[in-house]
N, C-alpha and C positions, 0 to 999 in steps of 0.2 A: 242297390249296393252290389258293387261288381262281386262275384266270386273267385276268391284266389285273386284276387288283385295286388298289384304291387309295383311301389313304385318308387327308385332310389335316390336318396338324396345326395351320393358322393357324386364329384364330380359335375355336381352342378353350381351354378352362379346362383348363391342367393341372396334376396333381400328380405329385412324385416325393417319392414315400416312403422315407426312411431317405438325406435330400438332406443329411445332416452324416456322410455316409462318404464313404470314396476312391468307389464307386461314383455312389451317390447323387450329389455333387457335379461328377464328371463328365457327370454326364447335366444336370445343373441347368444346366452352364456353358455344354453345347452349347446346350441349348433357348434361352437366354436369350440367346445370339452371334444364333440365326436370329433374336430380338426375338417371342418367343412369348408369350404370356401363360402364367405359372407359380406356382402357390399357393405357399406357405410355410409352414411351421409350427415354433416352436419349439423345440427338441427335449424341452425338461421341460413343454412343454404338451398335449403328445400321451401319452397312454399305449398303443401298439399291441395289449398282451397286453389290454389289457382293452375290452369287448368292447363295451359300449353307448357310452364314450366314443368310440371308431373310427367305429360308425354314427353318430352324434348328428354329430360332425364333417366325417364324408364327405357327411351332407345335408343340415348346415348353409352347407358350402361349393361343394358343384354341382361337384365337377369329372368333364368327361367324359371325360378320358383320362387313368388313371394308371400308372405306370409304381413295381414294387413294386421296389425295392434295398434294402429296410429286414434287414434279418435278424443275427441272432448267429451271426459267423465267428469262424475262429482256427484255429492250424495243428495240426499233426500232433498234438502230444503233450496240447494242449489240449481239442482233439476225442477224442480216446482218452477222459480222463481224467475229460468231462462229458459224458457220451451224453444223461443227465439231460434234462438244462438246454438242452442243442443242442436236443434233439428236442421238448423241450414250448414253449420259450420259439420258436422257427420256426414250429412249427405255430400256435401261437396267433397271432401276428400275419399270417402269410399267408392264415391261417381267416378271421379277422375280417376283413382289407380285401376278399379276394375275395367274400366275401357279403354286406358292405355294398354293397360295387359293386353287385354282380349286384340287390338289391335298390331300390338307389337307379339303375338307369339309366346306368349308366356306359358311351359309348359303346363306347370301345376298354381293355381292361389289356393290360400288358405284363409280365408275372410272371417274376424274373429268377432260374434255379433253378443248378445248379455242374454241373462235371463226374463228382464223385463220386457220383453218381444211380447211373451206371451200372457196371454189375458189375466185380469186382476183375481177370475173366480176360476179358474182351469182347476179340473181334478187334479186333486195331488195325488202323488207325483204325478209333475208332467209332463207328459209324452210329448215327442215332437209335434206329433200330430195336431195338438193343441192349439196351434199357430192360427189365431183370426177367428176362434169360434166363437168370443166374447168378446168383449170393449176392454179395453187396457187399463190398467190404474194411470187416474191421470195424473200422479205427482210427477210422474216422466214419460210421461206421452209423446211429447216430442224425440226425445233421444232412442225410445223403442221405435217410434215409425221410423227414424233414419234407419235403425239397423234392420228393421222387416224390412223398408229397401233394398239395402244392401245384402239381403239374403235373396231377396226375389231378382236381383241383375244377376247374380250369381247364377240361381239355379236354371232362368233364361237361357242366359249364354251355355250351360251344359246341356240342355235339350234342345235348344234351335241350333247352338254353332259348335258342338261338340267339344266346348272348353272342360277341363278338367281343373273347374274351380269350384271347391267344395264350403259347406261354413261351417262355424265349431259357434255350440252357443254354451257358453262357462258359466256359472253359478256364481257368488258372491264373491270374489278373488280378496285377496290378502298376502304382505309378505315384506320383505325388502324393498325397499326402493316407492311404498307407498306416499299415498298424498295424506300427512297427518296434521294438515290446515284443519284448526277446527269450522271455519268458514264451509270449505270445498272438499271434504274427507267425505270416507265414508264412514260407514259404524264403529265398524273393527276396529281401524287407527285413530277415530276420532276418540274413543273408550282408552287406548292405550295413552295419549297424551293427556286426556283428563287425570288418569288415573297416577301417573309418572310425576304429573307435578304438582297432586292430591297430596301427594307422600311426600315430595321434595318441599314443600312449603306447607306441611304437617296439616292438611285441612281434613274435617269428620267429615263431609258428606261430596258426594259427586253426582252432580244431575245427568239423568237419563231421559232424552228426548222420546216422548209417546212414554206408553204401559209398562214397556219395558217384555210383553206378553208376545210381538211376532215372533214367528221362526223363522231361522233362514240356515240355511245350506253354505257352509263356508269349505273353499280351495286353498288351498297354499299355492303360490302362485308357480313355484317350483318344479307341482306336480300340474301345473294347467299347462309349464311349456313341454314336458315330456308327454303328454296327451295330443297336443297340436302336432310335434314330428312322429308321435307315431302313427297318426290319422294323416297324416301328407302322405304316409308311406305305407298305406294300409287301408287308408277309408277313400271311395269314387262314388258319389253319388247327389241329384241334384238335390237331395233332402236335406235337411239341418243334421247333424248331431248332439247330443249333449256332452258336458264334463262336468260332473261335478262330484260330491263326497260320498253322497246314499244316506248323508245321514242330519237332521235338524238339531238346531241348539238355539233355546230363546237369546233372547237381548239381555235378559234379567241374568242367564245363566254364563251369556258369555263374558259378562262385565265382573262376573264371579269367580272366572276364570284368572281373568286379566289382574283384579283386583290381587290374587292371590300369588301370580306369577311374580307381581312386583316389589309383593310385602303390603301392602297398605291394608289396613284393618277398619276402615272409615264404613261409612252405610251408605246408602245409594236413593237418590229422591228422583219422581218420577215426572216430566211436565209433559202435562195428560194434553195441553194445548198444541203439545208440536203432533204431526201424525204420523203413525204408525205406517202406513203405506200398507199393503196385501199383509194379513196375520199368518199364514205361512206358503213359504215358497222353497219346496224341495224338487229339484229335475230329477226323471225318470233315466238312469242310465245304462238300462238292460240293453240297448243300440252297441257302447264304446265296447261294456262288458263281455257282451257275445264276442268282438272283436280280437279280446284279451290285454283289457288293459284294465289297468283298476290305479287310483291313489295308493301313494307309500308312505306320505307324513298325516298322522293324525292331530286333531283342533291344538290339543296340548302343547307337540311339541313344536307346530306352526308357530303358535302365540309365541315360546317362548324364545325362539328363534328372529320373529318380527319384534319383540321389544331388546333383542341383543342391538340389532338393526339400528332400530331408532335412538338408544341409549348414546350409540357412536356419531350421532350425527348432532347431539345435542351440544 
């Protein structure tokens, strides 16, 4: 990590890739609140998997900082069930932007990888360093080795070819603009539309997949794009970083939450058959910390903000 490092984003051409997700568009939103200059693209006029389109695009359009949020997510049982398709369709579009980059001059990337990278039994919290000491949980084995990929072209190109493209690796994300398919969700939104149409169709009980017993580590998504520009503009180094809260809440606890933000008063049954994946997973983020940056919405008023969200879309 450079000292005194710094690096500005006015005045420059940026892109954020995969800017029609929860992610992606919180990053687009902040960028464009400071009045940045920000490319666009389509979403059916880009193809990312495919690979002379991405170059022909990235150096027809000159941008020099881009920021990658583009990727194929989804939760638990969806990741199990297409290791496939996780793993090749991630690797192909992280492959192709990062070596168009690197080939076209891009000054700064910002490559945005998850917390499941890291091994299924890592000390908690945990530290970056933790990267490869242990075998992965396999429920998304696929989807973490594309993004250990896309961490390790990165951190290549910064020490053989002196690229200034760093990764950010974010904890459990949540917010606006989430996937609340109960098929392809994740926990968080998948709990909130249980729970929204528990109450709307007056039903006592709402099943919880697994013990309801992991932890995990939740972001507002909000506060993950104000983490991203301020590490564009602040963090150089071929290491990972972390973002996340500092702080765990079970599954049981957070359906408790939810349950309460909505009104519904019903009980919660638990199917021990689905799995749990890793029992707790909190990032170490004494790294972003030292930097000076820390989250500003707490789980509370996340949740209560992502069920305003989803209520308007209903």
């Amino acid at each position: 990590m450079l000292k005194d490092y710094k690096f500005d984003l006015k005045k420059k051409k940026i892109w954020v890739a995969g800017h029609n997700g929860m992610v992606g568009k919180a990053i687009l939103e902040k960028l464009k609140n400071r009045k940045l200059s920000v490319l666009t693209v389509k979403k059916n006029d880009l193809d990312l998997t495919n690979q002379n389109q991405t170059f022909n695009w990235i150096k027809a359009n000159s941008p020099q900082v881009i920021f990658i949020a583009a990727a194929k997510v989804g939760g638990i049982l969806t990741n199990s069930l297409n290791q496939f398709e996780f793993l090749y369709q991630n690797l192909m579009i992280q492959s192709n932007i990062i070596r168009s980059a690197a080939e076209n001059n891009v000054q700064k990337l910002i490559f945005l990888g998850s917390s499941c990278i890291y091994p299924k039994e890592a000390k908690q919290p945990i530290k970056e360093e933790a990267l490869l000491c242990k075998p992965l949980e396999k429920t998304n084995e696929g989807y973490a080795i594309a993004k250990i990929a896309g961490l390790k072209l990165c951190s290549y190109l910064f020490k053989e070819h002196n690229k200034d493209f760093i990764t950010v690796m974010p904890t459990n994300l949540y917010g606006p603009n989430d996937n609340f398919d109960l098929k392809t969700s994740h926990v968080l939104a998948a709990l909130i539309n249980k729970i929204t149409n528990a109450k709307k169709y007056k039903k006592e009980s709402v099943e919880i997949w697994g013990t309801g017993k992991p932890k995990r580590d939740f972001l507002y998504v909000n506060d993950l794009a104000d983490a991203v520009c301020y590490l564009a503009e602040n963090y150089s180094s071929p290491e990972p970083i972390n973002v996340g809260s500092s702080r765990e809440i079970s599954i049981k606890e957070l359906a408790e939450i939810i349950a309460k933000q909505i009104g519904w008063k019903g009980s919660f049954s638990f199917n021990k058959s689905m799995p749990d994946g890793t029992m707790l997973k909190k990032l170490d983020t004494t790294k972003i910390s030292k930097l000076g940056w820390k989250p500003k919405i707490d789980i509370k008023t996340g949740i209560k903000e992502t069920i305003k969200e989803y209520e308007k879309s209903l």
